[in-house]
C-alpha positions in Angstrom: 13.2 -79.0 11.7 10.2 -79.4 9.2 7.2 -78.3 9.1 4.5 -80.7 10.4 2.1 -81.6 7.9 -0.9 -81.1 10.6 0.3 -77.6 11.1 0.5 -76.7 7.5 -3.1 -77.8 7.3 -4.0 -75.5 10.1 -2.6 -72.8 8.2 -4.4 -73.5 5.2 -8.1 -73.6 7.1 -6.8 -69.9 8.7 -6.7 -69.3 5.4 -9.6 -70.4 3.4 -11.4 -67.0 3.5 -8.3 -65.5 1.7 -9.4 -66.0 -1.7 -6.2 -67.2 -4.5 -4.1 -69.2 -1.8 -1.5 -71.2 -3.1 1.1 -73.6 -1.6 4.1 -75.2 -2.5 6.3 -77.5 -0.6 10.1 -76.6 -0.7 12.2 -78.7 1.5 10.1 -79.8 3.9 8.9 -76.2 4.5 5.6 -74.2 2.6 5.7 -71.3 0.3 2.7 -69.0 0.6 1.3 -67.3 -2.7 -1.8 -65.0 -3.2 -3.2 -64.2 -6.9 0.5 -65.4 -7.8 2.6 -62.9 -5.6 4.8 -65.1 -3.2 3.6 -63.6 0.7 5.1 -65.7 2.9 5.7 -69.3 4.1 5.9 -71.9 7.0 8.6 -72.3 8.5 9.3 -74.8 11.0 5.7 -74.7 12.6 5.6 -70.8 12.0 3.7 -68.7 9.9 6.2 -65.7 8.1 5.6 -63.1 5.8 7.6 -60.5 4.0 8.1 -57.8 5.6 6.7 -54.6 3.5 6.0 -51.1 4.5 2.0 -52.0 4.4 2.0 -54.4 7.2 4.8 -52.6 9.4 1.2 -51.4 11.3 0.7 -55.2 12.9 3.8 -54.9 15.2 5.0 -58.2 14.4 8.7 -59.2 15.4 11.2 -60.4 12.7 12.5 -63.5 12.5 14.7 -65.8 10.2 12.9 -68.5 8.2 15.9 -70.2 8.0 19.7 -69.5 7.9 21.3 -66.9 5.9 17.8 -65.9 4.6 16.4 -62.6 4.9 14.0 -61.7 8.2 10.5 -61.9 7.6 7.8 -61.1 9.8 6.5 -63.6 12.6 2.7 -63.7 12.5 1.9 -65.2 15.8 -1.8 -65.1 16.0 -3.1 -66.8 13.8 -6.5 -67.8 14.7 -8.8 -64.9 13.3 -9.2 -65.8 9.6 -10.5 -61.9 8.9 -7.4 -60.3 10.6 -4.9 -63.2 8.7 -6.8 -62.2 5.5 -6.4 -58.3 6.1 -2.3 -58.9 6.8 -2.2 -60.8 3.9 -4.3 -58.9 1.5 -1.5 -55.7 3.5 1.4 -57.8 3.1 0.6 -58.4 -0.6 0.0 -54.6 -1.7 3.5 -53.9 -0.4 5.2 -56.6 -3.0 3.4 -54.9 -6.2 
């Protein structure tokens, strides 16, 4: 299943405090960059990021984004822009 279009959107309001947000579409699905560093993505309505020892603190569960690809951390709440910023800004020390 794809990734609505409305949800994607959603996603990208959450995260318009997060400054250097990019997207890119990849087969019906999102890709997630900050300052260049690929986070995360959207996965079939769900918002995943890589799982790195700086946002191990959140908690989250681990899910697949797809078949046969690594697990990547479920991010389930989603409406505070400041906490989404924090696990991203988290997320994105741990891939550098």
């Amino acid at each position: 299943m794809a990734t609505k279009k409305e949800y994607k959107d959603f996603i990208l309001e959450q995260l318009s405090t997060t400054e250097n947000i990019t997207v890119k579409p990849m087969m019906g699905e999102y890709l997630l960059y900050k300052d260049g560093v690929l986070f995360g993505g959207i996965y079939d309505n769900r918002l995943l990021v890589k799982i790195t020892d700086t946002n191990k603190k959140y908690g989250f569960n681990a899910e697949l984004p797809y078949s046969g690809a690594k697990p990547m951390y479920l991010v389930g709440d989603v409406d505070d822009k400041e906490k989404l910023s924090g696990i991203i800004s988290d997320t994105c020390k741990g891939l550098l």
